[in-house]
C-alpha positions as CSV (number, residue, x, y, z in Angstrom):
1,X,-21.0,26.6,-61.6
2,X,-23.1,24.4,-59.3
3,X,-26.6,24.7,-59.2
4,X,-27.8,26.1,-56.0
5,X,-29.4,23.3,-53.4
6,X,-32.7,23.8,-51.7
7,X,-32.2,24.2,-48.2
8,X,-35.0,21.4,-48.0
9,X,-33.2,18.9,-49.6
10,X,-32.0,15.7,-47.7
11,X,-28.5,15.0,-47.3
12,X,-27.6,10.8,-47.6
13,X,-27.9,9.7,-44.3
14,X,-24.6,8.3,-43.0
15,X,-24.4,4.1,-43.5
16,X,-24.4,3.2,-39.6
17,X,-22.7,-0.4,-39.1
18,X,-24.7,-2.6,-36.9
19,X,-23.9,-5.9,-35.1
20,X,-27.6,-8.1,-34.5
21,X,-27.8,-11.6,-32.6
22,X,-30.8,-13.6,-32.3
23,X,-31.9,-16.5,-30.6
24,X,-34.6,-18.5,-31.2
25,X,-36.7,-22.2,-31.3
26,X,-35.5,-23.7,-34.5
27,X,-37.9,-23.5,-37.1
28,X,-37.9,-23.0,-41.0
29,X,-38.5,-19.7,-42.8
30,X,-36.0,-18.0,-40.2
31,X,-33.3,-16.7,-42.5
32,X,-35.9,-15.8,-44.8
33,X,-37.3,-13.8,-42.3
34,X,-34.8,-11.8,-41.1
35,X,-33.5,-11.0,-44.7
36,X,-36.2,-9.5,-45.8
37,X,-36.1,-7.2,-42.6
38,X,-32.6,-6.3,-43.3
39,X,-34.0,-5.2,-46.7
40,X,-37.0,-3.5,-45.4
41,X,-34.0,-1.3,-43.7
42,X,-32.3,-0.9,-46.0
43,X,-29.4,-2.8,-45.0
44,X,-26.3,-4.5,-46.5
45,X,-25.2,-7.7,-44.5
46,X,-21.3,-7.8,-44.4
47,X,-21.2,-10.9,-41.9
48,X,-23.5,-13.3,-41.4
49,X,-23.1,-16.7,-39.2
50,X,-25.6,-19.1,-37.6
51,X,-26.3,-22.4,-36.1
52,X,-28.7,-24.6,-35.2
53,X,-28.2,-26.7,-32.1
54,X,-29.4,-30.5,-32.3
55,X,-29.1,-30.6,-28.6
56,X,-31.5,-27.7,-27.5
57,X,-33.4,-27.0,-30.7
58,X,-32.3,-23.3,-31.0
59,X,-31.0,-21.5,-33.7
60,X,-28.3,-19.0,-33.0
61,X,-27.8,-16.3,-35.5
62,X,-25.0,-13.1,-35.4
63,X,-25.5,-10.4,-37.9
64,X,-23.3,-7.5,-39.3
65,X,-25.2,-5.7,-41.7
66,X,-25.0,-1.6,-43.1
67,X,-27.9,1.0,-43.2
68,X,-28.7,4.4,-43.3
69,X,-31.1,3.3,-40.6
70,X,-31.2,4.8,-37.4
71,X,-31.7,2.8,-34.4
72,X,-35.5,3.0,-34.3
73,X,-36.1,2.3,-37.9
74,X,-34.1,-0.7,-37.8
75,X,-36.1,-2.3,-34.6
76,X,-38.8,-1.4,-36.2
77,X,-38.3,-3.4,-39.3
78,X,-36.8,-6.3,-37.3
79,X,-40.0,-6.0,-34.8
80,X,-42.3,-8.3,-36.2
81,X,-40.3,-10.9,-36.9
82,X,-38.6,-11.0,-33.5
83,X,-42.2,-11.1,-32.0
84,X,-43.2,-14.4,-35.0
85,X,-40.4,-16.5,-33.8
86,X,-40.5,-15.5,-30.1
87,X,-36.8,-14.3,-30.7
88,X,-34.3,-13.3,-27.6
89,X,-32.4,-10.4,-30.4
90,X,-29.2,-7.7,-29.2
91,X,-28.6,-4.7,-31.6
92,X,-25.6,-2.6,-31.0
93,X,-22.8,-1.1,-33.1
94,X,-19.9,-2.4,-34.6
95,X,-16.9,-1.5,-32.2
96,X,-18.6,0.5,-29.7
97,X,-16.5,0.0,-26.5
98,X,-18.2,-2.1,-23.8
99,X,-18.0,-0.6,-20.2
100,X,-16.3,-3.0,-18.7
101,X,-15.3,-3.5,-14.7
102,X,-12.0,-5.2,-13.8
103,X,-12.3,-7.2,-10.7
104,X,-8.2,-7.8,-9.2
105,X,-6.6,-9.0,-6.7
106,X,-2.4,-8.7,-6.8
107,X,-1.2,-10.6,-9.4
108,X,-0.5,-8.1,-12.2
109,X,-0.6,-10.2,-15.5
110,X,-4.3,-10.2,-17.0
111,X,-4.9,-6.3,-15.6
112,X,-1.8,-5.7,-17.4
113,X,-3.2,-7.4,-20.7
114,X,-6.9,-5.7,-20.7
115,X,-5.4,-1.9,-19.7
116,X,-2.8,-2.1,-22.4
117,X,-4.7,-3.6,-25.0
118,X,-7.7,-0.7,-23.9
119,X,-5.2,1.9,-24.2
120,X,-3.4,0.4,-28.0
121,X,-6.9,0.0,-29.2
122,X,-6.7,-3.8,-29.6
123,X,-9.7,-4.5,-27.3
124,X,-13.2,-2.9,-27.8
125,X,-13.6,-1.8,-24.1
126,X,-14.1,1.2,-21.8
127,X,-12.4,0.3,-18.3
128,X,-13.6,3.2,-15.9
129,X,-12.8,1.7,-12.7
130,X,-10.4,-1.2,-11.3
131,X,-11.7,-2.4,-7.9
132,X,-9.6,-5.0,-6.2
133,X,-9.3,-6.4,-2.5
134,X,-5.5,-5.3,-1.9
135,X,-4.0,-2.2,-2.9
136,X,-1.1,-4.0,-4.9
137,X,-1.8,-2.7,-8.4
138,X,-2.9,1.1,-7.8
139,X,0.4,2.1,-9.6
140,X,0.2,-0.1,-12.4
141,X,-4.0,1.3,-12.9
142,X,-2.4,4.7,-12.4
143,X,0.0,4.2,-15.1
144,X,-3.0,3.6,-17.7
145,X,-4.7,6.5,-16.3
146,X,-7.4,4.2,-15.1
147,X,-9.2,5.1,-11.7
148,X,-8.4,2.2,-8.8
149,X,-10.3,1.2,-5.8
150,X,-9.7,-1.2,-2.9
151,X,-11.2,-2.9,-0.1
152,X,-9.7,-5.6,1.9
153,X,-11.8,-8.8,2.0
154,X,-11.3,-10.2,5.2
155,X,-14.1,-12.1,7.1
156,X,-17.8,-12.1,6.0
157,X,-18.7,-8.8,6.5
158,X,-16.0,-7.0,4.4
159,X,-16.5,-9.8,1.6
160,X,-20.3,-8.4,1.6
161,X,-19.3,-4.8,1.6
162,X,-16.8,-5.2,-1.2
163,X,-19.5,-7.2,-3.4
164,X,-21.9,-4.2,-2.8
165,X,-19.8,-1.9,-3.8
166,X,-19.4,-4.0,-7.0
167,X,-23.2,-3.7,-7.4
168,X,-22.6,0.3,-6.9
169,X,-19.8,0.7,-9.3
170,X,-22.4,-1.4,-11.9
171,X,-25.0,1.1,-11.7
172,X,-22.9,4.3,-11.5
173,X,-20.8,3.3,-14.5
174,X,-23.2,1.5,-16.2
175,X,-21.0,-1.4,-16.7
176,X,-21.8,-4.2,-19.2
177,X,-19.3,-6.2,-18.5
178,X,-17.5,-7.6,-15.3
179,X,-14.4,-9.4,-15.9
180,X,-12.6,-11.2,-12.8
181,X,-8.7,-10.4,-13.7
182,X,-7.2,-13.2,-11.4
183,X,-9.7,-11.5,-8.3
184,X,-8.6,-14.4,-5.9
185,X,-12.3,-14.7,-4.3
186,X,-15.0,-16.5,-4.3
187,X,-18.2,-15.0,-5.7
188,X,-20.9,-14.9,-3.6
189,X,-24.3,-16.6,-5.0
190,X,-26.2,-13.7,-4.8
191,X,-23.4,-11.6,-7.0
192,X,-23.0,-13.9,-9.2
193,X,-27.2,-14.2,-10.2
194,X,-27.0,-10.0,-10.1
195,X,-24.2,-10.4,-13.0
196,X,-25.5,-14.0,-15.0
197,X,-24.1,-14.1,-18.6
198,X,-22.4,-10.8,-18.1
199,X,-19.1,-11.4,-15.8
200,X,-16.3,-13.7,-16.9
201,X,-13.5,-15.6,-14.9
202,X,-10.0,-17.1,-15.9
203,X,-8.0,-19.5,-14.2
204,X,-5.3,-22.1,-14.7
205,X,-5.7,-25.2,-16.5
206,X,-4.7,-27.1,-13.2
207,X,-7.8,-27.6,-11.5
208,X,-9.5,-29.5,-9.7
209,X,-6.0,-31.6,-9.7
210,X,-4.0,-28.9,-8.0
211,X,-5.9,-26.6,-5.8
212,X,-4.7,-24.1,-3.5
213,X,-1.5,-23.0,-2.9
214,X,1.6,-23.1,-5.6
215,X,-0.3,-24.6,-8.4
216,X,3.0,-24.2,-10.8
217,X,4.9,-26.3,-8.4
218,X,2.7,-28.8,-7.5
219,X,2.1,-29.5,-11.4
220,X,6.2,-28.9,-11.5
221,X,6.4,-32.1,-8.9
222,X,4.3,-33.8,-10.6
223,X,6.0,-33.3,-14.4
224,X,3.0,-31.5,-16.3
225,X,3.4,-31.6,-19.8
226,X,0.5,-29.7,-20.4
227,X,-0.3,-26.1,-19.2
228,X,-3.4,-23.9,-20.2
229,X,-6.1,-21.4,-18.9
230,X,-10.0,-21.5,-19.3
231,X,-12.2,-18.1,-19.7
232,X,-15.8,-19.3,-18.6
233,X,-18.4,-17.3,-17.4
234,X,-19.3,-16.9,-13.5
235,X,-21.6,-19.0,-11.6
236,X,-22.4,-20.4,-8.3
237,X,-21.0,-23.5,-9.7
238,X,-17.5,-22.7,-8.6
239,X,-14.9,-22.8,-11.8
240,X,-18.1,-24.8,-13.9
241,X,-19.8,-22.0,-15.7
242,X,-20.5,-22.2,-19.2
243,X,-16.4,-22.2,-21.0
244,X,-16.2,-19.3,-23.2
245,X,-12.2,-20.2,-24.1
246,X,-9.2,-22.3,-23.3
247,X,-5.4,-22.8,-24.3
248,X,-2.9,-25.2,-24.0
249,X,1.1,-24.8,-24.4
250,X,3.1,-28.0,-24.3
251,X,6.2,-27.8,-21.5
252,X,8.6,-30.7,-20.3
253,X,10.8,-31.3,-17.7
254,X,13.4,-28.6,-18.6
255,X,11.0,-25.5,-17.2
256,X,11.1,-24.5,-13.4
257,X,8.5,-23.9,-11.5
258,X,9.0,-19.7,-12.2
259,X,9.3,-20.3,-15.9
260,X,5.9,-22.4,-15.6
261,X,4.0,-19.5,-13.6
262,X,5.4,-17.4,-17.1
263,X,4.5,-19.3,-19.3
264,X,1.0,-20.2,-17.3
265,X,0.8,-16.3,-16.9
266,X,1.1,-15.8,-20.4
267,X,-1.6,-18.3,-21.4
268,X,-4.2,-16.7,-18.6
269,X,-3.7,-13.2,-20.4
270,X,-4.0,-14.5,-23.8
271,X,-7.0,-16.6,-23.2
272,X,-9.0,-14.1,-21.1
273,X,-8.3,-11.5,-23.7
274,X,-9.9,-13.5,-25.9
275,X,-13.1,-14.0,-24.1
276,X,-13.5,-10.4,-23.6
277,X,-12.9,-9.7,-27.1
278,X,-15.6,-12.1,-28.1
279,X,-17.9,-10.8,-25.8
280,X,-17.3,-7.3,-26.5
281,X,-18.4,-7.8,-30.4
282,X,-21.1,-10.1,-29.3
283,X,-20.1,-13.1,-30.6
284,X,-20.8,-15.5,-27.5
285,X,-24.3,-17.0,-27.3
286,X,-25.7,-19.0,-24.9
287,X,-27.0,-22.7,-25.3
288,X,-27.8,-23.7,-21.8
289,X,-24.8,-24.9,-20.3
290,X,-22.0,-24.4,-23.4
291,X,-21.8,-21.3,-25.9
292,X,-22.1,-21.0,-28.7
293,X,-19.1,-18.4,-30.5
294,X,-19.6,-16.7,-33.9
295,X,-15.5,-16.2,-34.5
């Protein structure tokens, strides 16, 4: 028989798994540092990676680590050294979805990618809302059982109302992410400042050599061997924000322009994927101008 357990008596906490990145001047003693805060809560590290840029002078560190620690406890262990080294720090955990706004247009691919992969659990996200400036996909968003907005974007004025109600959706969903899914507009300055470091674009590997129009068959006309996307984050830069990811697939003269757009399609929802993923388990830091990426 058991011996009867004071109602007092503490039950093990729970081990809680965290995810921790900090950034920081590069300096000795860092690792050291943090370490020893880990231990002070408790805490296991189960992934550890960091880097030390020779081009900025910052040292970029990404942290899994296990603890009966509640959130407060842990910041509270971590505070001191944070404030020593003046570090920039994130603490989440492991896997939580990140509320995530799609941004679409009509071309179907990359929504397709990020609902599905939402829905199979392959992609740590929470997609509350697709807002897009043509009403193309609303079946394909009702077929995930995702809610779907749109606006037309037509002149000035509608451009501005969409992009505030981008700012609205932000705030009422508390989105953490904004990811343009092949949205086909420019983003205004003033949008993209309100989402810095926090809202990523795809596009075709193409530019700036084919612009406009039937990228596919201009690079068909002009015998591409190459085709490939690039995930980068949004700035006024047009297309020149910091890269986050790119891919490449090798193609000849065999493949017409339609099986190009396929396989260009393909590579768009496979790289942007990617990006998101990254970004949803915080493994993209940045370094000025590049990132840095924890795989």
């Amino acid at each position: 028989m058991q011996p009867d357990t004071p109602e007092t008596a503490e039950q093990p906490r729970a081990l809680q798994h965290w995810v921790l990145t900090l950034i920081c001047a590069d300096r000795p003693g860092i690792v050291h540092a943090v370490s020893g805060a880990v231990v002070e809560a408790r805490g296991n590290i189960t992934e550890s990676q960091q880097f030390s840029s020779a081009d900025t002078g910052r040292f970029f560190m990404r942290l899994q680590i296990e603890s009966p620690a509640d959130r407060s406890e842990f910041a509270a262990a971590l505070s001191p050294v944070i404030q020593r080294y003046e570090m920039t720090s994130t603490l989440d955990v492991v896997g939580r979805p990140l509320r995530t706004l799609v941004l679409a247009s009509t071309a179907a691919h990359c929504v397709n990618d990020l609902l599905f992969r939402q829905r199979a659990g392959q992609l740590a996200v929470d997609i509350p809302l697709v807002l897009s400036n043509h009403g193309a996909l609303r079946e394909l968003a009702g077929f995930y059982g995702v809610p779907f907005e749109s606006m037309p974007v037509t002149d000035a004025a509608s451009k501005a109302a969409f992009e505030a109600r981008v700012l609205e959706a932000v705030a009422e969903h508390d989105i953490e992410l904004v990811v343009l899914a092949r949205y086909m507009q420019i983003v205004s300055p003033e949008l993209c400042e309100a989402l810095a470091g926090r809202c990523i674009n795809i596009h075709h590997s193409f530019l700036p050599g084919f612009k406009g129009a039937n990228p596919y068959k201009q690079a068909h006309a002009r015998g591409v061997k190459l085709i490939g996307a690039t995930a980068h984050f949004v700035t006024s830069d047009l297309d020149e924000g910091p890269i986050i990811e790119q891919n490449v697939v090798r193609v000849d003269h065999a493949q017409s322009p339609a099986q190009l757009v396929a396989i260009g399609q393909d590579e768009e929802s496979r790289t942007l994927r990617q990006a998101v993923k990254w970004f949803a388990e915080n493994r993209i830091l940045l370094d000025g101008a590049r990132t840095i990426i924890f795989r």
